[in-house]
Structure formats: C-alpha cells, structure tokens
N, C-alpha and C positions, 0 to 999 in steps of 0.2 A: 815536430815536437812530440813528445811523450809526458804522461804525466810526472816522471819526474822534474820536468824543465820546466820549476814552479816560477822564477823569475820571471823566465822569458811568456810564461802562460798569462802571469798576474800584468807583465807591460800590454800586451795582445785585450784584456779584458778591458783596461785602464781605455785605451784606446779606441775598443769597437763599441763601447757601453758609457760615456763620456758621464753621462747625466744619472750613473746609476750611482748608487751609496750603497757598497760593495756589504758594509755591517747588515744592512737590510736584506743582502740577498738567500735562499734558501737552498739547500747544498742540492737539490732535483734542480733547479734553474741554472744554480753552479757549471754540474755536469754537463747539462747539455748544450750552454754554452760554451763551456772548452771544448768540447767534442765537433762542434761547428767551425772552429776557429781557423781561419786558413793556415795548411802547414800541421795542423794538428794531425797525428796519424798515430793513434792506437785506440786500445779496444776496453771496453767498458769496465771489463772485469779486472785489469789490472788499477782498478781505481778503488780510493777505501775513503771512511771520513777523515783519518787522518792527512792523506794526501790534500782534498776537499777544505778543509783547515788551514794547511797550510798555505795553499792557493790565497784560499779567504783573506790570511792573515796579509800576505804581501801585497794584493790587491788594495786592501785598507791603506799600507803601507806606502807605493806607489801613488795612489789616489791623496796624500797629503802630502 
C-alpha cells in the first residue's frame, strides 16, 4: 500500500484500531500508524495533511 490507497489504508485502520474514534485521532498518531500497517510500504515524505485528511475522513467513514 502507498499513501495513496486511502480506501484500502482507512479499512486496514478500521480494523487494526477497532475501539478508536478515528475524529479523535491527531494526524502524528495518523502517520505512524499507517506507516505500521502490514503491506504499508512507502516513505514519510511522500505524505502531506491533505493526504492525512483524506485517510481521516474515510476512516470516520468506514468506522459508521
């Protein structure tokens, strides 16, 4: 996965973080969770808040 594969990033979060409330999370915790994620494989700098947002949003999305 790369940070563009915000779908497939935000089902992966849905999943590994069951009991989190994804609106609560702060986009440092964001990051380094996707960056943990199995399958995840790129590199920090290709990462911005917009991407981070976007994540966020779908994860909310996902998560109802």
């Amino acid at each position: 996965m790369k940070w563009v594969d915000i779908n497939d990033i935000a089902i992966e979060l849905a999943e590994a973080h069951p009991d989190i409330d994804p609106t609560k999370v702060n986009f440092v915790d964001l990051m380094h969770w996707v960056m943990h994620l199995p399958g995840f494989d790129d590199t920090e700098k290709h990462c911005g808040e917009k991407i981070l947002e976007a994540i966020q949003q779908a994860w909310i999305d996902e998560a109802q």
